[in-house]
C-alpha atoms as one frame of an Amber mdcrd trajectory, in Angstrom:
protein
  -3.514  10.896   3.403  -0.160  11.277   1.570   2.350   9.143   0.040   4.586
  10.455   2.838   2.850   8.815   5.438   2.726   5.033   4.106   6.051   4.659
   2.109   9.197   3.246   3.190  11.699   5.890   4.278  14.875   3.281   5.639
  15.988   2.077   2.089  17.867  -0.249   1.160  19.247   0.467  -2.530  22.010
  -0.575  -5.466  24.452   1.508  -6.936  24.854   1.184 -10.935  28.032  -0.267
 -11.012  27.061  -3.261  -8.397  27.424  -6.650  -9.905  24.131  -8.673 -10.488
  25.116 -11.010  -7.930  25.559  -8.883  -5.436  21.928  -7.314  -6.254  20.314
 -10.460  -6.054  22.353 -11.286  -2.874  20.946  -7.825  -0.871  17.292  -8.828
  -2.213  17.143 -12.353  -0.551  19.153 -10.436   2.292  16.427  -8.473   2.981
  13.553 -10.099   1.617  12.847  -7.808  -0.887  11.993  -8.084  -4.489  13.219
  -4.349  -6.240  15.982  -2.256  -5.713  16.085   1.536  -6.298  19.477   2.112
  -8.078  21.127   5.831  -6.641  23.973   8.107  -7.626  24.725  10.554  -5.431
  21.131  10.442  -3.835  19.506  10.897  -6.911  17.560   8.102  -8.539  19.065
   7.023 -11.930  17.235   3.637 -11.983  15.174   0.373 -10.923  16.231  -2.909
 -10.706  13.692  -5.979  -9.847  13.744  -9.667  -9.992  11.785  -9.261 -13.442
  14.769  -7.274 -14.838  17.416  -9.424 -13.242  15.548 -12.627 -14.806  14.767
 -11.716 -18.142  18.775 -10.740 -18.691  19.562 -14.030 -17.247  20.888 -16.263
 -20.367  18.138 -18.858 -21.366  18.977 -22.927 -20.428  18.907 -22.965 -24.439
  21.958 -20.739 -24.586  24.622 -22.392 -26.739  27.390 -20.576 -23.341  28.999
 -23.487 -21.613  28.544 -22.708 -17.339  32.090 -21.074 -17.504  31.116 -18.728
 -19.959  27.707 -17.937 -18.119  29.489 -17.348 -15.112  31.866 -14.609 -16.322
  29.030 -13.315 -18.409  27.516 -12.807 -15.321  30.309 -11.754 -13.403  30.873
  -9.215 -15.674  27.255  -7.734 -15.932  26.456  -4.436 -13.356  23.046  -3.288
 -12.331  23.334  -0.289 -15.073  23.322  -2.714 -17.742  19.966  -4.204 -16.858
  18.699  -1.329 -14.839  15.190   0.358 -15.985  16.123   3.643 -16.530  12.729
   5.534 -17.355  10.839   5.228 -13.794   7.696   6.218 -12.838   8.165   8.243
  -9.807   5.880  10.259  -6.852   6.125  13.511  -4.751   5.668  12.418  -1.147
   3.064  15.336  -0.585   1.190  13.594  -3.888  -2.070  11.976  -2.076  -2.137
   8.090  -1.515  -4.945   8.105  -4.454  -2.719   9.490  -6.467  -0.192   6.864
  -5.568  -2.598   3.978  -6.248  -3.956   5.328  -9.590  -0.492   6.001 -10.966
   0.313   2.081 -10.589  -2.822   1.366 -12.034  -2.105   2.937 -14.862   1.301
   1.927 -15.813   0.626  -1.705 -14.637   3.128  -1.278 -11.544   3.666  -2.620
  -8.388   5.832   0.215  -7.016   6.565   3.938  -7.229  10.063   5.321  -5.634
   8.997   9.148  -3.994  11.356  11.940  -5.104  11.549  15.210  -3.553  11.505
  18.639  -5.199  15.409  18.153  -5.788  14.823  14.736  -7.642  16.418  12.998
  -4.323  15.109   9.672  -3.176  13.235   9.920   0.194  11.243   6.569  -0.008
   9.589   4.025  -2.016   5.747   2.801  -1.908   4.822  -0.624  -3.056   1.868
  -2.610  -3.355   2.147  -4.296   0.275   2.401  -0.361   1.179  -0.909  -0.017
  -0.112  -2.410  -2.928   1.470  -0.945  -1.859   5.372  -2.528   1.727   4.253
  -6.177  -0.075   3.544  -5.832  -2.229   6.816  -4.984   0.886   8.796  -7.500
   3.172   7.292 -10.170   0.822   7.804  -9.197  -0.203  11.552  -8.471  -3.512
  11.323  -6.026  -4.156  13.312  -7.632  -1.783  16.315 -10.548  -4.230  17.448
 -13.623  -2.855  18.865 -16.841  -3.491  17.379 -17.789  -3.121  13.537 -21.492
  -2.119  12.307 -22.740  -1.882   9.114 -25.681  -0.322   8.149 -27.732  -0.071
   5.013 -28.923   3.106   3.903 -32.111   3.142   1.143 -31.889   6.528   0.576
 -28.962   8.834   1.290 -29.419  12.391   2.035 -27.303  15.669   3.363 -26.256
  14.915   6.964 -27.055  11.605   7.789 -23.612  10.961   9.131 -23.835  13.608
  11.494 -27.168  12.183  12.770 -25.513   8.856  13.114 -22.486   9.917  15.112
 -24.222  12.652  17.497 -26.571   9.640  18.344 -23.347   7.605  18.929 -21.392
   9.976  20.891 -24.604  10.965  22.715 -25.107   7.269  24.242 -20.924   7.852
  24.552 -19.577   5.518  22.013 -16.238   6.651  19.828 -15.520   6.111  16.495
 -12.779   4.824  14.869 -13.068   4.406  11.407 -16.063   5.070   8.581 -16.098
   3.790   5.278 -19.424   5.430   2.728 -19.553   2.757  -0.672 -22.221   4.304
  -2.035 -24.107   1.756  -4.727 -26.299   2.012  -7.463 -29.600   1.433  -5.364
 -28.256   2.096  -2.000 -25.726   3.927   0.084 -23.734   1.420   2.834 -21.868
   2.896   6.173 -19.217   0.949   7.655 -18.389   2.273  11.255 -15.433   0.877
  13.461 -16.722   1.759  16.894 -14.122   1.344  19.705 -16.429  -0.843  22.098
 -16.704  -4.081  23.034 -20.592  -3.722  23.197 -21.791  -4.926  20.268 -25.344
  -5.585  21.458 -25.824  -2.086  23.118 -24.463  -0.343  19.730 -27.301  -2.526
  17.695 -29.698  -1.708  19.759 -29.029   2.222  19.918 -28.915   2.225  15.887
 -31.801   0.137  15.868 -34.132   1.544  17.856 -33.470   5.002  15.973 -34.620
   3.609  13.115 -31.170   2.604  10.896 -31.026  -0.915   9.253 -28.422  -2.570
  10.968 -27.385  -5.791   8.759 -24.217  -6.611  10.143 -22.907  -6.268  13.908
 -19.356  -8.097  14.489 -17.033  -7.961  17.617 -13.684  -7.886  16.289 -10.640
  -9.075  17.806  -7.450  -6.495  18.391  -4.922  -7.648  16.080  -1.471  -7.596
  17.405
């Protein structure tokens, strides 16, 4: 899984020498809450509602409302820009993606080609949709989870050859290995929840969880 295939490719970005208003006007436009800023397709900059705020003039400013206004009016996106991003390859895993924001304490990463052009941006909510998707959640079907005492070479093999054998498919599978035991998480695209128990049951695997999920729309 790449960066490529969860971040947003239609963008919506500022130039530097947009006024803050009209920044702050094509946020709430759009429902958005960061602008990349872009010069000739190249990324030069960042602007969020953090920066925006914090070069707001305090309600303790001594600047009547006329003089706050033309302050304002006068103040571009390259004066309150950050101009030292942290950026992303699109080929750069999703991993990758997630422990870079970690890291810096970051809730988004614009993705840069080879040429330094802007191609996309991947956010937190990015990250979220990726999880859901990864992990089926929005695809229905029937979710099992087993506990496994002691994990050992090819034990998911076993586990979907007996699956596919009584003709059940797969979706997803999620391994969260702990310190005393090993958990599988399988998404099985059936409405049988029963049957599946039963099948993993009766070969022997400690089925503690069996739930018919909905399909999310």
């Amino acid at each position: 899984m790449s960066v490529s295939d969860f971040m947003t490719k239609n963008l919506i970005v500022a130039q530097p020498e947009m006024k803050i208003f009209d920044a702050v006007d094509l946020m709430k436009k759009n429902n958005i809450h960061r602008l990349p800023v872009v010069e000739k397709e190249h990324l030069v900059g960042l602007i969020t509602e953090g920066t925006i705020q914090s070069a707001m003039p305090s309600k303790a400013t001594s600047l009547s409302v006329y003089e706050v206004n033309y302050l304002l009016n006068k103040t571009t996106v390259a004066d309150v820009m950050v101009k030292k991003v942290q950026t992303i390859k699109p080929e750069a895993s999703l991993e990758d993606g997630i422990y870079q924001m970690r890291q810096n304490h970051i809730g988004v990463l614009p993705v840069v080609d080879s040429n330094e052009q802007l191609v996309g941006i991947i956010t937190n909510n990015d990250i979220f949709d990726a999880f859901l998707k990864i992990t089926g959640y929005n695809d229905g079907g029937t979710r099992i989870q087993l506990r496994i005492p002691e994990d050992h070479k090819g034990i998911l093999a076993n586990i979907t050859k007996l699956l596919a054998d009584s003709d059940f498919s797969i979706l997803t599978v999620v391994v969260n290995r702990k310190e005393l035991e090993t958990i599988i998480e399988l998404q099985i695209e059936s409405r049988e929840t029963l049957k599946i128990e039963q099948v993993l049951k009766e070969a022997g695997y400690d089925v503690f969880e069996a739930v018919l999920l909905s399909k999310k729309s």
